[in-house]
C-alpha positions as CSV (number, residue, x, y, z in Angstrom):
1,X,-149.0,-51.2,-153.9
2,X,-148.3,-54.9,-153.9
3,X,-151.0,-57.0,-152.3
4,X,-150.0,-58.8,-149.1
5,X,-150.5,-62.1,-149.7
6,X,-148.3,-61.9,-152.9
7,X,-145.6,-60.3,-150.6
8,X,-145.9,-63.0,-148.4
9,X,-145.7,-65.4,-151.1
10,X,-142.5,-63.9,-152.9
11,X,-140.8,-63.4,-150.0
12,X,-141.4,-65.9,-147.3
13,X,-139.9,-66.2,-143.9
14,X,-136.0,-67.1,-144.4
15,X,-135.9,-65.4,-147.4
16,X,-132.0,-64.5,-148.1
17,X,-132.2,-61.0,-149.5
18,X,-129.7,-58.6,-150.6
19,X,-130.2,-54.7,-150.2
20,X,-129.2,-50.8,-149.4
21,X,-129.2,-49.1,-146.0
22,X,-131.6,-46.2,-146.7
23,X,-131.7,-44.4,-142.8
24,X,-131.2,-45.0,-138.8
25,X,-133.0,-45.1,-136.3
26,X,-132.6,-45.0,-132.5
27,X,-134.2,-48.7,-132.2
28,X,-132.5,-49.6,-136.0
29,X,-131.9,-49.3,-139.7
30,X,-134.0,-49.6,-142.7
31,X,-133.0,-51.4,-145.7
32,X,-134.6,-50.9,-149.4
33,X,-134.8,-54.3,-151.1
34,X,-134.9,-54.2,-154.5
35,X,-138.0,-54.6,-156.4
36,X,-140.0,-54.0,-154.1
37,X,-141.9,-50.6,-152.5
38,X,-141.0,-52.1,-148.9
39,X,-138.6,-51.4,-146.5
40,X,-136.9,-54.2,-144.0
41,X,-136.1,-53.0,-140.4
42,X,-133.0,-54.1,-138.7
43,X,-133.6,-53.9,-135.0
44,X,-130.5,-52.6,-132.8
45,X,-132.4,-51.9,-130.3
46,X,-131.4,-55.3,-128.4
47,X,-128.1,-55.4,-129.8
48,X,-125.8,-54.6,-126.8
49,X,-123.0,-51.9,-127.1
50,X,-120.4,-53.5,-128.7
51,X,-122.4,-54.8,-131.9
52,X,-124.0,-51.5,-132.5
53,X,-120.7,-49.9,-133.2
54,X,-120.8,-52.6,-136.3
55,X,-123.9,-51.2,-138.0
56,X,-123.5,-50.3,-141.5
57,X,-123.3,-47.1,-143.2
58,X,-126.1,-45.5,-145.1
59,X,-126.0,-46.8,-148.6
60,X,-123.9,-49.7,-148.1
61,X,-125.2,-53.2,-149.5
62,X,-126.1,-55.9,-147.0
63,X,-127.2,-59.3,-147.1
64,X,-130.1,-60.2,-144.5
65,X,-133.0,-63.0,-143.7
66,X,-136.5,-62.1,-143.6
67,X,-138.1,-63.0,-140.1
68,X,-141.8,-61.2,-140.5
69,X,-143.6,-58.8,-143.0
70,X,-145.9,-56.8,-141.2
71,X,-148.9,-55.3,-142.8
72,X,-151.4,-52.8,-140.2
73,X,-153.8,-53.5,-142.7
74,X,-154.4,-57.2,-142.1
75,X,-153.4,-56.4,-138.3
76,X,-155.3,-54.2,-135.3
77,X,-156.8,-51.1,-136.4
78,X,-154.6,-49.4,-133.1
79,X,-151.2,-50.8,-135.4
80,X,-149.4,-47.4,-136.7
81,X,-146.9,-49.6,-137.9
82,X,-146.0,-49.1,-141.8
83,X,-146.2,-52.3,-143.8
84,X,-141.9,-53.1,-143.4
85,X,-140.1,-56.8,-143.5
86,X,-138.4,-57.6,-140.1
87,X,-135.0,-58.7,-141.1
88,X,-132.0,-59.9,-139.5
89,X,-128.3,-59.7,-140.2
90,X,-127.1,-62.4,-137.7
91,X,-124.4,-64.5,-139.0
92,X,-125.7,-67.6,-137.8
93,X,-129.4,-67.0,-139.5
94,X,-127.4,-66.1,-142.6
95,X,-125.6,-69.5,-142.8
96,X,-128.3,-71.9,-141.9
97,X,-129.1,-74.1,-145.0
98,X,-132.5,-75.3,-143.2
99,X,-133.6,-71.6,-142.6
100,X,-132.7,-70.0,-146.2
101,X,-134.9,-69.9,-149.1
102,X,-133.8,-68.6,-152.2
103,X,-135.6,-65.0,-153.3
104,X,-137.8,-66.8,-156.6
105,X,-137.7,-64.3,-159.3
């Protein structure tokens, strides 16, 4: 398993990342990102009715920014969250210069 602070470091916040749909959710999708064991969560679950009908089918390739990685390990003891990026697929986030950072190989 990849130590945290490496993930952190190799893939900051505003990290431009390309990957798979893998499954849905009720609340969102989860996206494989190549290279790494961890999944990104796209949350829908605030998306109102009209975007959700947009959400991409299961295998298909997106391109999303990283917003958070979570790891239950460096957080509460009470977290049952899995260690997963928080990404985001919105357009504007995806075409903000001052936000992006290129994934360093």
């Amino acid at each position: 398993m990849t130590p945290s602070d490496e993930v952190n470091k190799r893939f900051p916040r505003g990290t431009k990342v390309n990957g798979i749909v893998r499954s849905h959710t009720h609340y969102g999708y989860f996206v494989e990102i190549p290279g790494i064991e961890i999944l990104g969560l796209v949350e829908t679950i605030l998306m109102d009715k009209s975007n959700k009908k947009s959400i991409p089918e299961i295998g298909s390739e997106i391109e999303a920014v990283i917003l958070q990685f979570r790891d239950p390990k460096v957080m509460s003891p009470q977290d049952s969250l899995k260690r997963q990026f928080r990404l985001t697929v919105n357009p504007a986030a995806l075409a903000n210069p001052e936000l992006i950072k290129p994934l360093e190989e």
